[in-house]
Backbone as numpy.savetxt, mean C-alpha at the origin, in Angstrom:
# Nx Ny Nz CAx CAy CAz Cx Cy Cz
1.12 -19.54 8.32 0.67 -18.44 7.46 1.81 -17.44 7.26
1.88 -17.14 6.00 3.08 -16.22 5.99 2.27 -14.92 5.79
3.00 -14.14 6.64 2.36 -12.77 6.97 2.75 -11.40 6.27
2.84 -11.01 5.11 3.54 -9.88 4.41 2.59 -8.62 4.42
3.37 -7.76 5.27 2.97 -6.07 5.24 2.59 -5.66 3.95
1.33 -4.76 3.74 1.63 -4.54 1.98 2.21 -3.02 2.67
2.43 -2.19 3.62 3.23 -0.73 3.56 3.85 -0.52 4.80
5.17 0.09 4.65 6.19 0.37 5.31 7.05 1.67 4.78
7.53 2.57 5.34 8.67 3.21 5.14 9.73 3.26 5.95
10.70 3.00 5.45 12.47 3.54 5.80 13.08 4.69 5.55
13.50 5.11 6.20 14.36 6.51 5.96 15.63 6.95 6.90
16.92 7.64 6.75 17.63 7.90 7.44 17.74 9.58 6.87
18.34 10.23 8.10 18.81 11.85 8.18 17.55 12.58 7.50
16.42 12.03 8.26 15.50 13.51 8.04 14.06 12.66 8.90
13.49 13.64 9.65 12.32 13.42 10.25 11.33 13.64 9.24
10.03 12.59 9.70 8.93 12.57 8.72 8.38 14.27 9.04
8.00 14.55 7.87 7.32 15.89 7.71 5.92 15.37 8.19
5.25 14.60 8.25 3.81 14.28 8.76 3.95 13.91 10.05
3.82 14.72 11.14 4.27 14.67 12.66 3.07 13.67 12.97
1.89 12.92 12.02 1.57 11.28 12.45 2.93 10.20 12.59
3.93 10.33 12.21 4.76 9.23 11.82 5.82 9.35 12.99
6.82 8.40 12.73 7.09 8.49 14.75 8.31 9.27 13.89
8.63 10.60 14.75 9.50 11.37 15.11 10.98 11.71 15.19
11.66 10.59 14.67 12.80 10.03 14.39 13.53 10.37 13.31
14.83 10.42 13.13 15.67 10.68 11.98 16.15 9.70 11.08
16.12 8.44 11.56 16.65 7.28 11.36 15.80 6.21 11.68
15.27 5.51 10.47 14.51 4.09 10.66 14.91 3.37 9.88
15.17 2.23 9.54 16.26 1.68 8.74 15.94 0.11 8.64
16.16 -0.38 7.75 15.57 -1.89 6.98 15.90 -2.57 8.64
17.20 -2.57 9.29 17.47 -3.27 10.09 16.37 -3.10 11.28
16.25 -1.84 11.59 14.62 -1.40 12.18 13.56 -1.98 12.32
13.28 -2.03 11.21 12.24 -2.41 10.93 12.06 -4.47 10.93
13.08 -5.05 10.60 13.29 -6.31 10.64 13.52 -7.07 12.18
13.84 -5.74 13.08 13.86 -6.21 14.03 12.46 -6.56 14.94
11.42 -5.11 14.50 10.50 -5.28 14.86 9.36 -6.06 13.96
9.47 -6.58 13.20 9.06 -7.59 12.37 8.96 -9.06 12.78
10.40 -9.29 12.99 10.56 -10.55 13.94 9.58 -10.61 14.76
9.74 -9.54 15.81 8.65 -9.61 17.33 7.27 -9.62 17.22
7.10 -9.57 15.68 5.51 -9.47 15.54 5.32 -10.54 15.02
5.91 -11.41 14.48 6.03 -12.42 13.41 5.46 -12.04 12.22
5.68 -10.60 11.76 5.78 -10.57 10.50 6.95 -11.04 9.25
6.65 -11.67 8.06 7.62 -12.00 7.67 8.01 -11.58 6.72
7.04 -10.84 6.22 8.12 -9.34 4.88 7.39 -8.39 4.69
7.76 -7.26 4.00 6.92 -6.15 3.69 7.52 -5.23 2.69
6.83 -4.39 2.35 6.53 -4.11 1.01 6.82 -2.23 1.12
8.57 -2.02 0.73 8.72 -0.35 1.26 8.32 0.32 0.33
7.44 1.38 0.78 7.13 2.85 0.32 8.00 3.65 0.46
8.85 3.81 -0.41 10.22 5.13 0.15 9.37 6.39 0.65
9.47 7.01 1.18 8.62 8.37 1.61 9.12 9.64 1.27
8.62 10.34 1.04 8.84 11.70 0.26 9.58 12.61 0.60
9.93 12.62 2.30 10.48 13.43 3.10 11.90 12.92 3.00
12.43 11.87 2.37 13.80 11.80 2.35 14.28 11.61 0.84
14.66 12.39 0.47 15.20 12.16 -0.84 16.38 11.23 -1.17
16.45 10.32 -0.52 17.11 9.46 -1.02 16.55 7.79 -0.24
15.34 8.05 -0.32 14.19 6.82 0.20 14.53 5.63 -0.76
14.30 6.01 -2.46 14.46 4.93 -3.54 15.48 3.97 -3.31
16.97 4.98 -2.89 17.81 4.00 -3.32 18.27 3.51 -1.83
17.92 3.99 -0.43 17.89 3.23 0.67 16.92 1.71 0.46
16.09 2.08 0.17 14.68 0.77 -0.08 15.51 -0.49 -1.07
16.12 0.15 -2.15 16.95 -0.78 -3.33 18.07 -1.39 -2.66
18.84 -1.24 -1.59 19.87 -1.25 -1.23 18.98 -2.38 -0.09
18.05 -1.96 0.50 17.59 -2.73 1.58 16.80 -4.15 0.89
16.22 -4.22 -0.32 15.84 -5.11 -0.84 16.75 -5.79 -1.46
18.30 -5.75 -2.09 19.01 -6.21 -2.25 19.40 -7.22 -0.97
19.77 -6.45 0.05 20.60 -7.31 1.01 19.41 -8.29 1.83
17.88 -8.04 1.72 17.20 -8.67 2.10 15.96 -9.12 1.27
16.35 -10.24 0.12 15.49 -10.32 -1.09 14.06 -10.72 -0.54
14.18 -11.61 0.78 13.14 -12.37 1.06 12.47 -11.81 2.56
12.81 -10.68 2.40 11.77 -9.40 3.47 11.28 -8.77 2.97
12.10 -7.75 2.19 11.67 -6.97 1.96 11.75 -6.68 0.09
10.67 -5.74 -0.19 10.47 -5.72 -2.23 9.98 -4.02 -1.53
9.60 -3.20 -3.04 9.36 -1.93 -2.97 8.24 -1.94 -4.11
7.88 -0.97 -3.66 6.54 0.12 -4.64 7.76 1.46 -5.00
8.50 1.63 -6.03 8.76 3.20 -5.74 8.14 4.77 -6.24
8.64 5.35 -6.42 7.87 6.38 -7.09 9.16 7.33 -7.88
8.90 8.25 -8.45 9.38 8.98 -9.28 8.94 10.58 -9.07
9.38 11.71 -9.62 8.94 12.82 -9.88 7.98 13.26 -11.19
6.70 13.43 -10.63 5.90 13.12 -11.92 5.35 14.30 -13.06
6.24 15.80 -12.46 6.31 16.79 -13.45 7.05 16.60 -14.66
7.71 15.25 -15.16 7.86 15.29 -16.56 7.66 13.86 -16.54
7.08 13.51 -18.19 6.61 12.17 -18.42 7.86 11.20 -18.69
7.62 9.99 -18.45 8.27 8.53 -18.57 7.47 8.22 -19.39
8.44 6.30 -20.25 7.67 6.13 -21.07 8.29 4.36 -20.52
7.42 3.60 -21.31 7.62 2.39 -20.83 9.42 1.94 -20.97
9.69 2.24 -21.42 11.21 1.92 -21.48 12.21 2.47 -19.99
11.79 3.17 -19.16 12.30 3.90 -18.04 11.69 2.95 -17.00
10.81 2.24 -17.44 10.20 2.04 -16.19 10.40 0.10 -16.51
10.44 -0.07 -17.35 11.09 -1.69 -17.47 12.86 -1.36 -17.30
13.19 -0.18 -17.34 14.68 -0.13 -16.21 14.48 -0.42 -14.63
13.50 0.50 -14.68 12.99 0.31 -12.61 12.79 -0.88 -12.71
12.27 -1.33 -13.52 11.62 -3.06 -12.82 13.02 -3.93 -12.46
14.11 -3.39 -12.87 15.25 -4.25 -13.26 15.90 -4.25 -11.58
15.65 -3.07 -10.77 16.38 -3.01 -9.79 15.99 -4.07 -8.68
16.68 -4.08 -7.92 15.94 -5.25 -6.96 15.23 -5.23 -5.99
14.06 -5.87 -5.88 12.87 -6.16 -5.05 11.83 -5.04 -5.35
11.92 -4.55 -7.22 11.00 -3.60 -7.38 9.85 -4.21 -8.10
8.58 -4.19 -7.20 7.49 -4.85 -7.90 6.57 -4.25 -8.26
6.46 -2.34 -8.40 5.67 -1.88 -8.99 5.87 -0.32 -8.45
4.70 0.69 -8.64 4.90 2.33 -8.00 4.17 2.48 -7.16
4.08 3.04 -6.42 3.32 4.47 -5.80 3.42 5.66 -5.23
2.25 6.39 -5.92 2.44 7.67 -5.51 0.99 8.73 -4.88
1.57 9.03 -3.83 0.77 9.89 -2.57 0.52 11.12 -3.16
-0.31 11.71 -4.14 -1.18 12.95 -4.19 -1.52 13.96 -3.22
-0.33 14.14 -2.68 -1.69 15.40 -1.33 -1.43 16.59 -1.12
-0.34 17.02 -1.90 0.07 18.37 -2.07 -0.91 19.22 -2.40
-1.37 20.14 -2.17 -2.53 21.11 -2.70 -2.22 21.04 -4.57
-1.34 21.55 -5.41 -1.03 21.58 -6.37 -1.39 20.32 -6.95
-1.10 19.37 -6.31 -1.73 18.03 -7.20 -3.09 17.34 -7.03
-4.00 18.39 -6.73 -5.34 17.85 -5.99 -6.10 17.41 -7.59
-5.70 17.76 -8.29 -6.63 17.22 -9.52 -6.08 17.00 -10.51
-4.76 16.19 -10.25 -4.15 15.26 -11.17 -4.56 13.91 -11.73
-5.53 13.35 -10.69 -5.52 11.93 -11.18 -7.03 12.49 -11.76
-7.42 13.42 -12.15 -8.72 13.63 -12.94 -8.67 14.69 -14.35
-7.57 15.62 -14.22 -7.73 16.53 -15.26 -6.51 15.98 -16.52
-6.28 14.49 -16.26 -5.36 14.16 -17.36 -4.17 14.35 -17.67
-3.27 15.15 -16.25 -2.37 15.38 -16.25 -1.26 13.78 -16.49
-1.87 12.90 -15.78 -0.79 11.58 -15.69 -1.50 10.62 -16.51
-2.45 10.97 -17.92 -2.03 9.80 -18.59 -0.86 8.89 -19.02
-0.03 9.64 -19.42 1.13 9.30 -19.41 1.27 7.71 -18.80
1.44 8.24 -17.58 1.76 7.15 -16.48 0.55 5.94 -16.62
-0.54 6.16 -16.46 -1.15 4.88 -16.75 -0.71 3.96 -18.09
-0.67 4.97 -19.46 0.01 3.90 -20.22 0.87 3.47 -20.31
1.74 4.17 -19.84 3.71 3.77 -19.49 3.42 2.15 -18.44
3.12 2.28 -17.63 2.99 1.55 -16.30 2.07 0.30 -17.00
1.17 0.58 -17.63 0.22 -0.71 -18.02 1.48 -2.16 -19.12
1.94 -0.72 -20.30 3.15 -1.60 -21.29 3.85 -2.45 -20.19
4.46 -1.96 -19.23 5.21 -1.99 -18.66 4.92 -2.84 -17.57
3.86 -3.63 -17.33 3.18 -4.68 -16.37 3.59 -3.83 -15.06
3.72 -2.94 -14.68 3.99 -2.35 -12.79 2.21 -1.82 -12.33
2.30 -2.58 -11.84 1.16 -1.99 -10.73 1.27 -0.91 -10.07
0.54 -0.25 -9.58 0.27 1.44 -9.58 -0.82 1.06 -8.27
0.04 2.11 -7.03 -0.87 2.00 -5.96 -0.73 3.58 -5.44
-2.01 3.90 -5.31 -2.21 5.41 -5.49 -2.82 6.28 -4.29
-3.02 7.41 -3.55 -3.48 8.16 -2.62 -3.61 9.58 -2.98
-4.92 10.06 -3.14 -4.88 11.52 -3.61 -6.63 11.71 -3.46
-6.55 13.76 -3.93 -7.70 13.60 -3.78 -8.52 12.84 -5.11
-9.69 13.11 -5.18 -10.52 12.53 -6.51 -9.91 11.44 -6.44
-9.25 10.60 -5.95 -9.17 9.17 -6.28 -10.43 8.45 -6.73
-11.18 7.72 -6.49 -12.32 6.97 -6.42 -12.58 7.55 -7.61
-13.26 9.03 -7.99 -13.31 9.53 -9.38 -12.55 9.02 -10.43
-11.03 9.28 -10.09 -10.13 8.53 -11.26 -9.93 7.32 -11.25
-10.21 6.19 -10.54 -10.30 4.82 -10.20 -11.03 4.78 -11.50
-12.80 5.21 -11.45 -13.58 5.28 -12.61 -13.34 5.22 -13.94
-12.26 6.28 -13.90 -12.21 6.37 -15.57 -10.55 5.57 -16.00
-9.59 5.44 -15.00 -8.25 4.88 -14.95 -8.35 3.14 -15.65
-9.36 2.76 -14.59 -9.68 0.79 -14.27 -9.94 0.88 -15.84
-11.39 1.11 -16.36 -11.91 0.47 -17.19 -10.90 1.01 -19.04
-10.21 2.02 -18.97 -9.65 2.68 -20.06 -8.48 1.85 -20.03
-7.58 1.35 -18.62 -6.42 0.72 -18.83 -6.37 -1.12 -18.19
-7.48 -1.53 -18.86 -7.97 -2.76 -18.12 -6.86 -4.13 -17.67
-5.04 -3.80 -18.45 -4.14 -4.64 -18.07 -3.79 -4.13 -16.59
-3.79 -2.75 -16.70 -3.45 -1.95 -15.41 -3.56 -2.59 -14.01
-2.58 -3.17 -13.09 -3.27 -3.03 -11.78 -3.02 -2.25 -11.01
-4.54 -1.47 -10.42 -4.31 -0.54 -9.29 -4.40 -0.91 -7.79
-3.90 -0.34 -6.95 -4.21 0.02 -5.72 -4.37 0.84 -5.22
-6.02 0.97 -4.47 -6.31 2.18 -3.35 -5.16 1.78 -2.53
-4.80 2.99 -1.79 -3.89 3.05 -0.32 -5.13 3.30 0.39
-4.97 2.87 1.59 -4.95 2.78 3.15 -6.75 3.32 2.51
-7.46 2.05 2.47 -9.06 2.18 2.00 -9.16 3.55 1.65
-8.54 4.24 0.75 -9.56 5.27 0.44 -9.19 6.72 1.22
-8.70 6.31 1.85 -8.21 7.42 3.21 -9.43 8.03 3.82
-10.10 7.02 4.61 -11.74 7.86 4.93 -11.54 8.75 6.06
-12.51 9.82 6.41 -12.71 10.09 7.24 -13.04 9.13 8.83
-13.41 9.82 9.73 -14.21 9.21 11.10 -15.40 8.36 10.87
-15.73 8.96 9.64 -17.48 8.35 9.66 -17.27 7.45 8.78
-16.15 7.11 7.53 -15.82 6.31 6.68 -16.91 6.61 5.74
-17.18 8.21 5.15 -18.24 8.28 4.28 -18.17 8.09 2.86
-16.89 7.64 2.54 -16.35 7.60 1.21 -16.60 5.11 1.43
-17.59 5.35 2.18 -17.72 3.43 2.09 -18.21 3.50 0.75
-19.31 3.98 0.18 -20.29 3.23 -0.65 -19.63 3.14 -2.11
-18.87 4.42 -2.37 -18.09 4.80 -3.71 -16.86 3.93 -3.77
-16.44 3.58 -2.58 -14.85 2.73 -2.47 -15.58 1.47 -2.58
-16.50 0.76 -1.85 -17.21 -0.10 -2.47 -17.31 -0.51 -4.05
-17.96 0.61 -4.72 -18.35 0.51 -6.17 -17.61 0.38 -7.04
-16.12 0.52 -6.78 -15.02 0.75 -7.62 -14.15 -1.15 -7.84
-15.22 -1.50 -6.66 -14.46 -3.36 -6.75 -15.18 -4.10 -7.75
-15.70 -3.22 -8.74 -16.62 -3.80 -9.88 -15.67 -3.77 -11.12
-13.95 -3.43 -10.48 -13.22 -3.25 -11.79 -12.17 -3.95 -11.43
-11.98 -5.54 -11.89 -10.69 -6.83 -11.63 -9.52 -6.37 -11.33
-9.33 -5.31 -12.11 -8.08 -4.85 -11.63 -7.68 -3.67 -10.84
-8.49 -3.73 -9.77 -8.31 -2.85 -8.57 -8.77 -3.24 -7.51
-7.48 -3.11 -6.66 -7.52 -3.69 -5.18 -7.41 -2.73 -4.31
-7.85 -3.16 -3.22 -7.65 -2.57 -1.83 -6.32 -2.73 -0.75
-5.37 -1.56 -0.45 -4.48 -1.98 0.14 -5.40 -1.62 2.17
-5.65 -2.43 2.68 -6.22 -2.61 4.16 -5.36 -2.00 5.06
-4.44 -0.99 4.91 -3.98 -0.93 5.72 -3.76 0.37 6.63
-3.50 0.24 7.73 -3.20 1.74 8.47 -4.90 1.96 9.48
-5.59 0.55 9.29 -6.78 0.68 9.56 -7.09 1.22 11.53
-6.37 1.01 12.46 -6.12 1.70 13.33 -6.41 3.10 13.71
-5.99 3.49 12.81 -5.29 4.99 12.17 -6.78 5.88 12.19
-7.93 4.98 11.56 -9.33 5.05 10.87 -10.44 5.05 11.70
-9.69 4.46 13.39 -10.97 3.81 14.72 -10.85 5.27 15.41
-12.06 5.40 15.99 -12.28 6.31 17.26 -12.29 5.48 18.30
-12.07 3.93 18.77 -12.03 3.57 19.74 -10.54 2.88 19.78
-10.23 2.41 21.12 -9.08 1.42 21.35 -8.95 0.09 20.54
-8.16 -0.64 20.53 -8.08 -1.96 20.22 -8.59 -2.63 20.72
-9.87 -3.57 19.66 -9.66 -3.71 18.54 -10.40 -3.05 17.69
-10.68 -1.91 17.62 -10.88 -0.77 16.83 -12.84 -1.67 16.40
-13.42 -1.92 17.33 -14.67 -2.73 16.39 -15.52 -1.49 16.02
-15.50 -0.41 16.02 -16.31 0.73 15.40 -15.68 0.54 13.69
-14.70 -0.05 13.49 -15.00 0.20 11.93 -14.53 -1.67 11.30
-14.63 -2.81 12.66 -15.02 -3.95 11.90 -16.00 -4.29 10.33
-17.22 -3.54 10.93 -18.56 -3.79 9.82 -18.08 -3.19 8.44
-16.97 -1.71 8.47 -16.86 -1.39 7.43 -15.63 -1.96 6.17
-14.80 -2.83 7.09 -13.31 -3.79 6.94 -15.09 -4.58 6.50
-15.83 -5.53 6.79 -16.70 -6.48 6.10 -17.68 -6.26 4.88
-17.69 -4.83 4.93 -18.55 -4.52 3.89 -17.29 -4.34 2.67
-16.06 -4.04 2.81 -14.92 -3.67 1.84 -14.66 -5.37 1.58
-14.96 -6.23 2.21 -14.55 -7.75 2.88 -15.06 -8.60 1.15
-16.43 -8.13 1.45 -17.65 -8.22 0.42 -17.63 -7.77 -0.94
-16.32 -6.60 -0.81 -16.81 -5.78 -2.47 -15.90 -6.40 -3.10
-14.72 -6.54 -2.57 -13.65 -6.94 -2.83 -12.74 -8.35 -2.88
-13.65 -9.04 -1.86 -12.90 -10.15 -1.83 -11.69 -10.20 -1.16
-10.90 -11.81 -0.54 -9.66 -11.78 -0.38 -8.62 -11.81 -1.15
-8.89 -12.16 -2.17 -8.04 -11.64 -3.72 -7.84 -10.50 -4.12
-8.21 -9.63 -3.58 -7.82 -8.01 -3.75 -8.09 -6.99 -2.39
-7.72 -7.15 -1.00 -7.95 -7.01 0.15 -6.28 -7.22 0.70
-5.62 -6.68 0.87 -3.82 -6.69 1.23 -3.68 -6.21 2.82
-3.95 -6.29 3.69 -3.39 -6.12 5.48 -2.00 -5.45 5.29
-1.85 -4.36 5.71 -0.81 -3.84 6.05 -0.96 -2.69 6.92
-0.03 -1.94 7.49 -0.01 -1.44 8.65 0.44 0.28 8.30
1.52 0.47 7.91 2.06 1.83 7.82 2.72 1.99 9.01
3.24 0.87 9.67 3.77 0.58 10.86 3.82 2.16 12.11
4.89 3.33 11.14 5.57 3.93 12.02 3.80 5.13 12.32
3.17 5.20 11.86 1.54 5.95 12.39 1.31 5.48 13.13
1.13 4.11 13.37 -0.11 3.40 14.24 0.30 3.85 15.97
-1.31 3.83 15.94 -1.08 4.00 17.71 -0.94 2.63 18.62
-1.26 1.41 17.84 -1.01 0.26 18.35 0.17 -0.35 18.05
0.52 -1.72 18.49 1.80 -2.45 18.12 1.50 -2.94 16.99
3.09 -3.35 16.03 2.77 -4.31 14.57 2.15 -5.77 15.27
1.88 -6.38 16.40 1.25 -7.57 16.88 0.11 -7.38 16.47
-0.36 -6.29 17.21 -1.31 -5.70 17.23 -2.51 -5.42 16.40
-1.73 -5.25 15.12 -1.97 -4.78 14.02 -2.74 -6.39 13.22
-1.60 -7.61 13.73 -1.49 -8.59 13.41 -3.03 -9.02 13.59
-3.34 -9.27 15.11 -4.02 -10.22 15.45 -5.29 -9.10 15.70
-5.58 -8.25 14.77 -6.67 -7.18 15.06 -7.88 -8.19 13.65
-6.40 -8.23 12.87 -7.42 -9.36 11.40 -7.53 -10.58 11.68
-6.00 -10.85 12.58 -6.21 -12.71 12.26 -6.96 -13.14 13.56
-7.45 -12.67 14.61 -8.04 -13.40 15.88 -9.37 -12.14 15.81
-9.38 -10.67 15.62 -10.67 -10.11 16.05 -12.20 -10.23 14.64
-11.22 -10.61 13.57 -12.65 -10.81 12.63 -13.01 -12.05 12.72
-13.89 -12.14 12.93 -14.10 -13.85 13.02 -14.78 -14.39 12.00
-15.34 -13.79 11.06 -15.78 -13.99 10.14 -14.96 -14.49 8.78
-13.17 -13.86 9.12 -12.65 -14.51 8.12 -11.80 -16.26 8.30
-12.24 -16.64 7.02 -11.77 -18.07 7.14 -10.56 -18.36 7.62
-9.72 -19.30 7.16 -8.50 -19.64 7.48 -7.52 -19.36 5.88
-8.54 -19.65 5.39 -7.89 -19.52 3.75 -7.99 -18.34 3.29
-8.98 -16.97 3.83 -8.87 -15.61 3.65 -7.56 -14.77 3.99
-7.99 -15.57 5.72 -6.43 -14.76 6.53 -5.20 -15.10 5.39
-4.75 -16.29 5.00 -3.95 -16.30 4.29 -3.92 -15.34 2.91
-4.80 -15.63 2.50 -4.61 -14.34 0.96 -4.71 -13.09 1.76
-5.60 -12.24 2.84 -5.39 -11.27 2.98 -4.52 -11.05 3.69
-3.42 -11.69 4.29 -2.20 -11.59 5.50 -0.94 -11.26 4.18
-1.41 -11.96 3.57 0.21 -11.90 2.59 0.22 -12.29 0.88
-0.88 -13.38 1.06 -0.78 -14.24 -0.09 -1.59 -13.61 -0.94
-2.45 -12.80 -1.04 -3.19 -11.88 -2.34 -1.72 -10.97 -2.88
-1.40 -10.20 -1.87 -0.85 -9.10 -2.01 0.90 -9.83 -3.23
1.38 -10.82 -2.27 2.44 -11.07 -3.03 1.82 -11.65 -4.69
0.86 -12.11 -4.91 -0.24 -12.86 -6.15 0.07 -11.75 -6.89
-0.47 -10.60 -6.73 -0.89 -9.46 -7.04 0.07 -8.57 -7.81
1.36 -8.56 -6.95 2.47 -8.07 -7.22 3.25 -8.94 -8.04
3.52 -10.10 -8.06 4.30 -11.11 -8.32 5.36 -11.29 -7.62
5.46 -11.24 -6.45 6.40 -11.50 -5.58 6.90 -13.05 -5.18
8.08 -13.43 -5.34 7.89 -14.96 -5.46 8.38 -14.85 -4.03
8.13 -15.25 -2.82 8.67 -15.35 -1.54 8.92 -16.68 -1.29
10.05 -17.05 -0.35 10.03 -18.90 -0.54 9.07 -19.16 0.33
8.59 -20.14 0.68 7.65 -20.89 1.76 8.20 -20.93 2.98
């Protein structure tokens, strides 16, 4: 089974501003590949992160020298508009298979609803890049985003970002009624009030299992948050659900997510 992270970040000369993330100045493709190996993960998918301004072109530089680890989601500054022509440049760089962008600044709490980033959905749709997103009103703009830009593919980040009680299930549920929006699974650790293997929020990983399918369901970790190991992380889907097949684990371990993206990885 080939095992691909759908989220990761790299960064050098600056600590994460989200004191969840491990503490460090320096994490680096080689970093991360090392601890990859030990998990038997076999690629993943960088989120440059916001706290280093020069995340994009570390990630480009790291997907260059490692075509068949690592690819990127990147992002941009989204106070002035792009148009599809800027962004079939991004596609050009290497191991770039689409965007995302993290909403959580107070100032951007009602961007993905008051119409500020149409723009970007139609730029991004011309432009075949998939769009994987975290903010507030998400699920709201999922609503009106999916069905208005139906080439569009989206991704929730890290389910939805629920609370303890996971009360945002039934609405993150309802939103798998639109083909072209998936679930990125990951950071799910992050989401348990208990130890490993986190079974206080198994039932709700089966009810997302259900809305969504393994065709739009992506396992990934957010490695440097978790309070567990990337093994860990591993064998929390592939040995503690037992409910998923052998042919699930595969689309949801790696093989949806690279489908999804178009990632050609060798065998």
């Amino acid at each position: 089974m080939h095992i691909v992270d759908a989220q990761i970040h790299i960064w050098t000369g600056h600590k994460p501003v989200n004191p969840n993330h491990r503490q460090v100045l320096d994490y680096t493709a080689e970093d991360v590949l090392k601890e990859m190996d030990a998990a038997g993960v076999n690629a993943a998918v960088i989120h440059p992160p916001g706290w280093d301004p020069n995340a994009n072109a570390l990630a480009i530089t790291a997907a260059r020298k490692y075509p068949q680890r690592l690819a990127i989601l990147a992002h941009f500054p989204l106070d002035k508009p792009v148009g599809r022509a800027e962004l079939e440049r991004m596609k050009k760089e290497p191991g770039m298979l689409g965007l995302r962008f993290a909403l959580l600044q107070p100032h951007q709490s009602r961007w993905l609803i008051d119409g500020s980033l149409d723009w970007l959905w139609k730029a991004a749709e011309e432009a075949g890049m998939p769009v994987a997103l975290l903010g507030d009103n998400l699920l709201d703009a999922i609503n009106t985003i999916a069905p208005r830009h139906p080439r569009l593919k989206l991704i929730i980040d890290h389910f939805g970002r629920p609370d303890k009680t996971w009360s945002n299930l039934t609405a993150l549920c309802a939103v798998a009624k639109y083909p072209n929006v998936a679930l990125k699974a990951t950071g799910a650790p992050g989401y348990s009030a208990e130890p490993y293997p986190h079974r206080d929020i198994h039932g709700h990983i089966r009810k997302l299992y259900d809305a969504f399918g393994p065709e739009r369901m992506f396992w990934g970790t957010d490695i440097t948050r978790m309070p567990i190991t990337w093994k860990q992380c591993v064998t929390m889907f592939t040995e503690e659900l037992s409910w998923l097949s052998a042919k699930d684990k595969e689309l949801i371990m790696g093989g949806a997510l690279c489908k999804w993206l178009g990632w050609k990885l060798s065998a």
